[in-house]
C-alpha positions in Angstrom: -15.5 3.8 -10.4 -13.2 4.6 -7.9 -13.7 5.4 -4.1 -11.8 8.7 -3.0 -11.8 7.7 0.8 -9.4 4.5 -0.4 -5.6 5.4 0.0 -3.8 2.8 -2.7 -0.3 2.0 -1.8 2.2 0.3 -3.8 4.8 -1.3 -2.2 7.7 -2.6 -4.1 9.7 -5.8 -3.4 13.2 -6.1 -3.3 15.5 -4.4 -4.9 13.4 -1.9 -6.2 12.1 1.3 -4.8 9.2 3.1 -6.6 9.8 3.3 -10.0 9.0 0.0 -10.6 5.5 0.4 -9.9 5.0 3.9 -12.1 3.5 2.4 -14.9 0.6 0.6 -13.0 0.6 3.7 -10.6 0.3 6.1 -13.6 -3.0 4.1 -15.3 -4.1 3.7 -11.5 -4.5 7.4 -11.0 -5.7 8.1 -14.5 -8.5 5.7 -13.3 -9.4 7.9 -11.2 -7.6 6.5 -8.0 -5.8 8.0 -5.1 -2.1 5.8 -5.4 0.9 6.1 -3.5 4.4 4.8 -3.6 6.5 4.0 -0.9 10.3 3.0 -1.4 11.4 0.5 1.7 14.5 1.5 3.9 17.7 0.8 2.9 16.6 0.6 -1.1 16.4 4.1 -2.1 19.4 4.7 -4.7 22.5 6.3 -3.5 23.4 4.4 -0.5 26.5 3.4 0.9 26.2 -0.4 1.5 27.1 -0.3 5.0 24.0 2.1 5.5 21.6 -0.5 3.8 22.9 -4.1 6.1 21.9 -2.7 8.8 18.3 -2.0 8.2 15.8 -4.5 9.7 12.3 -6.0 9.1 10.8 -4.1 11.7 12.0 -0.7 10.0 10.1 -1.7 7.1 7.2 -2.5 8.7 7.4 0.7 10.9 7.7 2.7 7.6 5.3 1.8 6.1 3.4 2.3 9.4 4.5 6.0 9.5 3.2 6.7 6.1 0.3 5.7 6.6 -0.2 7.4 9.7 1.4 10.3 8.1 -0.2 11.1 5.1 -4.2 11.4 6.0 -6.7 9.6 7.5 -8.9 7.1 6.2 -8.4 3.7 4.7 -5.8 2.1 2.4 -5.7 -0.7 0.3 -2.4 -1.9 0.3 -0.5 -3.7 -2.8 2.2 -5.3 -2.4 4.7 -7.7 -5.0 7.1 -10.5 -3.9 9.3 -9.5 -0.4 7.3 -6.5 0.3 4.4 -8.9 1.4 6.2 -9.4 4.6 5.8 -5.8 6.0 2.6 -5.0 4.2 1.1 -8.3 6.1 2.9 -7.8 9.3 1.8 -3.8 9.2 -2.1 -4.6 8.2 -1.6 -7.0 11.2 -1.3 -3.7 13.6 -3.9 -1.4 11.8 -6.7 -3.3 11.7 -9.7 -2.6 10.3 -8.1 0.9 8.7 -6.3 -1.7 6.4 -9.4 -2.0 3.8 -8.0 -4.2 1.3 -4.5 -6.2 0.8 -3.2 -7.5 -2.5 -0.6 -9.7 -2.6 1.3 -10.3 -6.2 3.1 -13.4 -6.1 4.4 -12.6 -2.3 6.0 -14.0 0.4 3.7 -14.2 3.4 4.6 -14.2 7.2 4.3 -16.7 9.4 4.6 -15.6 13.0 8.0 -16.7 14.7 9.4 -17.8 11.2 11.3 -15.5 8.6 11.1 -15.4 4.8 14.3 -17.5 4.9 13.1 -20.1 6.8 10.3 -20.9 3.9 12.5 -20.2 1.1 13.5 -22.5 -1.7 12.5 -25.5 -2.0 15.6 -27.7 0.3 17.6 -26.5 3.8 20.5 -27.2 1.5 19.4 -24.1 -0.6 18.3 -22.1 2.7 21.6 -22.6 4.3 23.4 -21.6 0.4 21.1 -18.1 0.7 22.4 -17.7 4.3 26.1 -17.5 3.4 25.9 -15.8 0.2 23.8 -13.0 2.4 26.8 -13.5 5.0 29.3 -13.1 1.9 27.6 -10.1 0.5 28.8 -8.6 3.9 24.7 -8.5 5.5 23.3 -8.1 1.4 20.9 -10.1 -0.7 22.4 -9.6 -3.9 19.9 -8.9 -7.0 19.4 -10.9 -9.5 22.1 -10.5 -12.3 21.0 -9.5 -15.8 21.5 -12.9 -17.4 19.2 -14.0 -14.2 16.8 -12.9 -16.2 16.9 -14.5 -19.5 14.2 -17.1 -18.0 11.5 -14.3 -17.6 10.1 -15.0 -21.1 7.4 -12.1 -20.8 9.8 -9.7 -20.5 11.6 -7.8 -23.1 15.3 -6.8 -23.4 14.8 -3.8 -22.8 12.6 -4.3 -19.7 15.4 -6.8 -18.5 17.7 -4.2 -18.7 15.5 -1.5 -17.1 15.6 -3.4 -13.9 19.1 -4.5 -13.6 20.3 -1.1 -14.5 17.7 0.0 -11.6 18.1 -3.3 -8.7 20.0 -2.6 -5.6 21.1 -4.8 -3.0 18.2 -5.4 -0.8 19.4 -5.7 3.2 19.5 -9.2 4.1 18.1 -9.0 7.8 15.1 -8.3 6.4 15.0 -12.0 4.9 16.6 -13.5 8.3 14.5 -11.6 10.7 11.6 -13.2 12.4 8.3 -12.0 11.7 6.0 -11.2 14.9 2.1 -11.3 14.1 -0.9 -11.0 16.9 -3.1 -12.9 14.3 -2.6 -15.3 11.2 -2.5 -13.9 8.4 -5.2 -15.6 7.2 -7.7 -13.2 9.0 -6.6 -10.3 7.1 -9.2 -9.0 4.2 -6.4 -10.3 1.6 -6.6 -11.0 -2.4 -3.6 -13.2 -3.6 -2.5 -13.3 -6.8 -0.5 -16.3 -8.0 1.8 -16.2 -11.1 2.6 -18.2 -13.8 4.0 -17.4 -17.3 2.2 -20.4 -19.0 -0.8 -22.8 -17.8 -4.3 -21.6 -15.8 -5.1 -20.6 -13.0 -4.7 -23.7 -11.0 -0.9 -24.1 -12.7 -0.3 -20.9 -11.2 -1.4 -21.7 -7.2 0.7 -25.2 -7.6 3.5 -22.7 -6.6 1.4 -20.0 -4.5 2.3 -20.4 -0.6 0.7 -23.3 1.6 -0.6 -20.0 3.1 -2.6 -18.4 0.4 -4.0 -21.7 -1.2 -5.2 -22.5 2.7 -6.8 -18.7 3.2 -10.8 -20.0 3.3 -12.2 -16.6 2.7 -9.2 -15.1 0.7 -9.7 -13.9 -2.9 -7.9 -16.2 -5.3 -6.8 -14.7 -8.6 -3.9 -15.0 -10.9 -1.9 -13.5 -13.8 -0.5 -15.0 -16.6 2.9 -13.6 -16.0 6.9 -13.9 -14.9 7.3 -12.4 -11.4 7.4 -9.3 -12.5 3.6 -8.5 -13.7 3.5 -4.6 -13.5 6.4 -4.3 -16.1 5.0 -7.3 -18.5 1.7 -6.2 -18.0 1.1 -3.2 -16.4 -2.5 -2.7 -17.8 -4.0 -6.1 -16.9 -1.9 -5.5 -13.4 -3.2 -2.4 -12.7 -6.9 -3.9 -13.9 -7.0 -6.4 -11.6 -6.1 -4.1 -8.2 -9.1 -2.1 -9.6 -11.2 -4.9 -9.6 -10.2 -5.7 -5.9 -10.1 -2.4 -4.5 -14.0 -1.8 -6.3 -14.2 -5.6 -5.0 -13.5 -4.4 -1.3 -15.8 -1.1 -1.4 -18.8 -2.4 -2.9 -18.8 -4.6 0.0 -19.0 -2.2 2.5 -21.5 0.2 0.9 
């Protein structure tokens, strides 16, 4: 059963714009749900590269912001996957209580006054590496290249080659920039979702931000998944944002 006051927006991460969500989207809707998509500044296809450095964190927030504000009234659940995490949190941050439910698959979460940078990787030697290369890449974070993804053993070849035929460079500031939050993000009505391509569920939060596994009232779940869940598995994806969306509404009725 799905509640038609519940905007669902699905956010993609980066280097993608919306067609990587379209499959989940598509069995989302059939479900009865209202979904959205929402490509991120500096992602959609076409652009010069010059056009995409210079877009910033706070334009993705602020987009994200608009369409909300833009496209109805009423609540949203928002989804988001990997990068987009950053502005979904930081954007739920400044709507409040309109933001019913958040759903985070396998994200990167914001930590007020530090950027996704800082946090990323596991050594300052391989921060600093990301830094230059961004620097190199003339203000770009490069996507990953096809043979990157060999190590994604849920994927197919052909869903390997989907998205590098489909990645663009992703603008780097958004990586570098420093997040601004009024409130942890640990206050925020959130359900993260932790991946792992073998082992349970508590394999999978063994790599799942210090910030998730310290949420108290946050909804823990995982998938059995590479990091890229809604083409591997777009049915047991799209299942489980049902769940917490249904999860989020029964509470309040």
């Amino acid at each position: 059963m799905s509640d038609e006051a519940v905007r669902t927006i699905l956010i993609p991460g980066a280097w993608m714009g919306t067609w990587v969500w379209e499959p989940v989207a598509q069995i989302l809707s059939d479900l009865g749900h209202s979904v959205e998509t929402l490509t991120l500044p500096g992602l959609e296809p076409g652009l010069s590269d010059s056009r995409r450095a210079v877009v910033r964190l706070e334009q993705h927030v602020q987009a994200l912001i608009d369409h909300i504000g833009g496209s109805g009234a009423g609540s949203v659940a928002l989804v988001s996957h990997s990068y987009s995490a950053m502005p979904a949190a930081i954007a739920a941050d400044r709507l409040g209580e309109r933001v019913r439910r958040i759903v985070h698959i396998g994200g990167f979460l914001p930590v007020d006054g530090r950027s996704l940078l800082d946090d990323w990787g596991d050594s300052a030697a391989a921060r600093e590496q990301e830094r230059e290369d961004i620097a190199a890449a003339g203000g770009l974070w490069l996507p990953p290249e096809r043979w990157m993804l060999d190590h994604e053993s849920d994927l197919t070849d052909r869903d390997r080659d989907f998205l590098a035929n489909l990645f663009t460079p992703h603008p780097g500031h958004t990586i570098t920039d420093h997040a601004r939050l009024a409130s942890p993000v640990s206050a925020q009505p959130t359900t993260y979702v932790a991946l792992a391509q073998t082992g349970d569920q508590t394999e999978a939060w063994k790599h799942a931000p210090r910030v998730a596994r310290d949420a108290p009232r946050w909804r823990k779940r995982h998938l059995r998944s590479g990091h890229w869940p809604m083409i591997s598995l777009p049915d047991s994806t799209a299942a489980l944002i049902a769940e917490e969306i249904a999860f989020a509404t029964d509470r309040e009725s």
